[in-house]
C-alpha positions in Angstrom: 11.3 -5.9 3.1 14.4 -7.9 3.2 12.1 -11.0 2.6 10.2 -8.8 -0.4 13.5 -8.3 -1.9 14.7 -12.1 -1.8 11.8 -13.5 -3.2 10.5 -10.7 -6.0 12.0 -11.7 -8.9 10.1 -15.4 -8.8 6.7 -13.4 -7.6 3.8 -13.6 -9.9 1.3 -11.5 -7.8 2.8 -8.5 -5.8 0.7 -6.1 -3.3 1.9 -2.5 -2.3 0.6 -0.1 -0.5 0.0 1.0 3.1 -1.9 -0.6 6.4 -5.0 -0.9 3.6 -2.7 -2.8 1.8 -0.8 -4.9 4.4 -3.6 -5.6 6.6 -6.8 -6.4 3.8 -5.9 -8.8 1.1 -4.9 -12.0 1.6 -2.9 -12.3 -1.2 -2.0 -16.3 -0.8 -6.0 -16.8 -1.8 -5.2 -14.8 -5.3 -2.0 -16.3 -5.8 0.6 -19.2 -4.4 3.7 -17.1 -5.7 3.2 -14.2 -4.1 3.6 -11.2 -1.0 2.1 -8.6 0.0 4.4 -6.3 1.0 1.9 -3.3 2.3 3.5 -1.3 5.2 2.2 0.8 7.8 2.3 4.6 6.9 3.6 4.1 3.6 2.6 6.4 0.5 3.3 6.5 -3.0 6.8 7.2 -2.5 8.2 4.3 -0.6 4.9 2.0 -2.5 6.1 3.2 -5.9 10.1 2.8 -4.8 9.9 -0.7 -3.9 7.3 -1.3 -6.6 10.5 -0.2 -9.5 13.0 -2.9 -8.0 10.8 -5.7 -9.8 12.8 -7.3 -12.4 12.3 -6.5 -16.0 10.7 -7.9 -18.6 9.1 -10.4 -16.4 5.3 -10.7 -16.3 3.3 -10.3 -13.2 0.2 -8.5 -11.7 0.8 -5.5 -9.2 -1.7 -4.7 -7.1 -0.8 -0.7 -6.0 -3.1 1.2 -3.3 -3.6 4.3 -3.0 -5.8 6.5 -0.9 -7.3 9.4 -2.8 -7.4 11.8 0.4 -3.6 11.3 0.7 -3.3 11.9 -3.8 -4.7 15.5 -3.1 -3.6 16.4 -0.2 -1.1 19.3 -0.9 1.6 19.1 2.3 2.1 15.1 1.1 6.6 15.6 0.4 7.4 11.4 0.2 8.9 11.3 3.8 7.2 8.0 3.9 10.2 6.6 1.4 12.3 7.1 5.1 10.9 3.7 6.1 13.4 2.3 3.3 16.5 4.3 4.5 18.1 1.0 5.5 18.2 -0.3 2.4 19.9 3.1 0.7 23.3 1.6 0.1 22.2 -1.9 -0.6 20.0 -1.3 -4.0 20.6 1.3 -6.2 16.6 1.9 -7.6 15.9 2.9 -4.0 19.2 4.8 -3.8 18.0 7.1 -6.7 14.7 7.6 -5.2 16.0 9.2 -2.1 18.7 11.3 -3.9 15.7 12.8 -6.6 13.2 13.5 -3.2 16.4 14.7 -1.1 15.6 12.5 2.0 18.9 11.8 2.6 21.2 13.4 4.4 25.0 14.4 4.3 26.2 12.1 6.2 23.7 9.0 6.0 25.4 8.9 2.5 28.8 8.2 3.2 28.5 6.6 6.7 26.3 3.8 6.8 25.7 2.5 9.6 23.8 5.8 11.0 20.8 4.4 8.9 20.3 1.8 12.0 20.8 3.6 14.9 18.7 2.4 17.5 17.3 -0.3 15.5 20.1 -3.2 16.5 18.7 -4.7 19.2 15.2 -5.0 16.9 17.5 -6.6 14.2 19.1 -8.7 16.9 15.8 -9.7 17.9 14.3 -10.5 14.3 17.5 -12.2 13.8 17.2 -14.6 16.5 13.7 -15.1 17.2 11.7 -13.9 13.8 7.9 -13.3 14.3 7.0 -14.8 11.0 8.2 -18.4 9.6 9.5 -16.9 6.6 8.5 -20.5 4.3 5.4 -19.9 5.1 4.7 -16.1 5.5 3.7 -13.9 2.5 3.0 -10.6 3.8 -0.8 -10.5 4.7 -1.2 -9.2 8.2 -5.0 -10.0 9.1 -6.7 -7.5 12.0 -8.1 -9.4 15.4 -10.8 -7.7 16.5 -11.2 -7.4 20.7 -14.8 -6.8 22.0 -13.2 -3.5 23.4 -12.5 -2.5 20.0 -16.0 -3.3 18.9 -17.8 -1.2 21.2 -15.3 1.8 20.8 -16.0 1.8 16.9 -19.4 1.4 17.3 -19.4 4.2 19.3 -17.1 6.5 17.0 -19.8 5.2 13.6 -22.6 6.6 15.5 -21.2 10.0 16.0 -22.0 12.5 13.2 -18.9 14.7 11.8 -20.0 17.6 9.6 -16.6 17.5 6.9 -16.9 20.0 4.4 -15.0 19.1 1.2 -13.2 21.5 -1.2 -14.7 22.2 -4.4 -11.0 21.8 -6.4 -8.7 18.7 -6.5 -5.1 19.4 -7.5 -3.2 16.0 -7.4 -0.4 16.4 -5.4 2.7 16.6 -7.8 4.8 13.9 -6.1 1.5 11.1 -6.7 1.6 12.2 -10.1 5.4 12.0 -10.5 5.1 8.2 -9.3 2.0 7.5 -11.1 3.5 8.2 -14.5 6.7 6.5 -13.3 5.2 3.6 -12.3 3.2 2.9 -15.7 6.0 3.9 -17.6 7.8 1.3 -15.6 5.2 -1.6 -16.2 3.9 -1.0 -19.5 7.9 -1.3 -20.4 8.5 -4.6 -18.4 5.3 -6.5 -19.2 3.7 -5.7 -15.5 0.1 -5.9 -15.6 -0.4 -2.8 -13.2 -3.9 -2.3 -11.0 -4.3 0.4 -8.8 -7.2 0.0 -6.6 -8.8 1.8 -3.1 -9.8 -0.3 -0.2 -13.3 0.2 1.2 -14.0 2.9 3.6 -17.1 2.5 6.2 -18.0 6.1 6.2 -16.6 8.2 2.9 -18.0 11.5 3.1 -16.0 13.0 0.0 -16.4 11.8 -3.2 -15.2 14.1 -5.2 -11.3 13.0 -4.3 -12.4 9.5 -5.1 -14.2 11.0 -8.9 -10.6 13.3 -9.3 -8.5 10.5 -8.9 -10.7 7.8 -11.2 -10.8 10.3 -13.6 -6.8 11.3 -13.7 -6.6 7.5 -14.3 -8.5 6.5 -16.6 -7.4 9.5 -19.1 -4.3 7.8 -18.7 -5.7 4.0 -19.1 -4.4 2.9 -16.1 -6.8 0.3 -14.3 -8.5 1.3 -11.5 -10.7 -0.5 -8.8 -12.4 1.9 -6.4 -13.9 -0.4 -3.8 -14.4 2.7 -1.2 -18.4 1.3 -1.3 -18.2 -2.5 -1.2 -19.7 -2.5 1.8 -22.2 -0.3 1.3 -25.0 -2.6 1.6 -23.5 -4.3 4.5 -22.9 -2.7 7.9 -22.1 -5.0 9.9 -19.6 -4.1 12.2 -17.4 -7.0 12.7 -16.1 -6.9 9.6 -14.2 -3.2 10.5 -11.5 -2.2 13.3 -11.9 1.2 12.5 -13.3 3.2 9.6 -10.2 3.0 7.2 -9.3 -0.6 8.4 -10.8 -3.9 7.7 -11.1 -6.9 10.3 -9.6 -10.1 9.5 -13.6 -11.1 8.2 -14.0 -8.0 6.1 -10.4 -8.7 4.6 -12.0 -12.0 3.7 -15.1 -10.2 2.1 -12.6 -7.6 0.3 -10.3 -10.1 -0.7 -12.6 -12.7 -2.3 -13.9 -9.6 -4.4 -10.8 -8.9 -5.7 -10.2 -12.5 -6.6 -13.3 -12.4 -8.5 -12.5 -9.2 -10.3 -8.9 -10.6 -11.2 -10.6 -13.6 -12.8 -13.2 -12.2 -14.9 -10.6 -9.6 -16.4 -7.5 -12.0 -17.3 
C-alpha cells in the first residue's frame, strides 16, 4: 500500500480488487506505468477507498474487480476497509471512509499507534529485509502451482455440489454505495473506469453474474464479465483452485484483457 500510495499519482494503468485481482493480471504486460494493487480479502470497500485517493483530473485506466456473489450477498458490512486502518491518520480520503462505515473505534482515533499493535516486528522486518525490490515490483503476485495442489483440485473439480440459487438479487447497499461513488469519482477526474470479473472454473449461478451486468450497464459503466473464458478450455494447470488462477492461466487471462484494452481505446 505504502508503495501504491508513493507511486499513484504518475500511474497510468491501476488494478484493484481482491486475490482475483492481485494474483491474475500481470499488469506490467498492459502497461510500463503501472501496479496492481489487488489484496487478499479485500471488497469494494477497502477496493473503492484506495481507488478515490487517485489524483484528480489526471487520466488513467482503472481496472476494479468485483465478484458478483460477494455484490449480493446481504451480511457483506465493508469490514474489509480494516486492512487500511494503518493508514487512518495518514490520508484523509481513507480517513472519511472509515468514519462514514463506523470501523473505527474510540480510541484508534485519537491514539495512533494502537493501529499497529502486533504488526512491528512485520514492519521491522519489511523495513530491513523487503520481499519485493520495490524498482522493479508492481504489484502482480503470480500463483505457483505444486503437484500436491494439482491433484487436490482435481479432486475437489470432479466432485458434484448440488447449489441451489435464489430466484431474487438485491445488491447489497454498501456495493451500490461505492459503485456510484466510484463513477462519480472517475467520470469527474477524467478516469476511464472498467469493472471486470475474473474467470471462475465451475460458476453454477448465473443469475448474480446477469444482476450485476445488468445494474451496470443501466448505469453505463463498462463491464467485462470473463467468469467463462475458459470455458472451452479445462485444463487444469492453468487453476489453483476454482476462484484462483495459476501463474499460466493469469497469462491466458491477462493477454485477454490486453486484447480487449486495445481494441476499445
Amino acid at each position: 500500500m505504502n508503495q501504491f500510495l508513493k507511486e499513484k499519482d504518475e500511474l497510468d494503468l491501476i488494478v484493484f480488487g481482491s486475490s482475483r485481482a492481485n494474483h491474475h493480471i500481470d499488469n506490467a504486460q498492459l502497461s510500463d506505468k503501472s501496479f496492481n494493487i489487488g489484496m487478499d480479502g479485500a471488497k469494494i470497500a477497502s477496493a473503492a477507498t484506495l481507488l478515490m485517493t487517485l489524483p484528480e483530473n489526471k487520466e488513467q485506466t482503472v481496472l476494479l474487480h468485483l465478484s458478483p456473489g460477494y455484490a449480493y450477498d446481504t451480511l457483506y458490512n465493508g469490514d474489509d476497509i480494516k486492512a487500511l486502518s494503518k493508514l487512518y491518520n495518514q490520508n484523509k480520503i481513507i480517513k472519511r471512509e472509515f468514519d462514514q462505515l463506523n470501523k473505527i473505534t474510540f480510541l484508534k482515533k485519537f491514539f495512533w499507534t494502537i493501529n499497529f499493535n502486533g504488526s512491528t516486528l512485520g514492519l521491522l522486518k519489511n523495513y530491513f529485509f523487503p520481499k519485493n525490490d520495490v524498482t522493479n515490483y508492481k504489484g502482480f503476485d503470480p500463483i505457483k502451482v505444486t503437484e500436491q495442489q494439482k491433484e487436490i483440485f482435481k479432486k475437489i473439480s470432479n466432485q458434484k455440489i448440488d447449489i441451489t440459487c435464489p430466484n431474487d438479487y438485491q445488491l447489497n447497499s454498501i456495493y451500490e454505495k461505492y459503485i456510484n461513488d466510484i463513477d462519480t469519482f472517475c467520470r469527474k477526474n477524467n478516469k476511464r473506469l472498467i469493472i471486470f470479473t475474473a474467470p471462475i472454473y465451475k460458476d453454477d449461478c448465473k443469475k448474480d453474474d446477469n444482476a450485476l451486468s445488468l445494474f451496470l450497464n443501466k448505469k453505463k459503466i463498462t463491464y467485462w464479465n470473463y467468469t467463462d473464458l475458459f470455458q472451452n478450455n479445462r485444463a487444469l494447470e492453468n487453476w489453483r483452485d476454482n476462484t484462483h488462477l495459476s501463474d499460466k492461466g493469469a497469462k491466458i487471462f491477462t493477454d485477454s484483457i490486453k486484447v480487449k484494452l486495445i481494441a476499445n481505446k
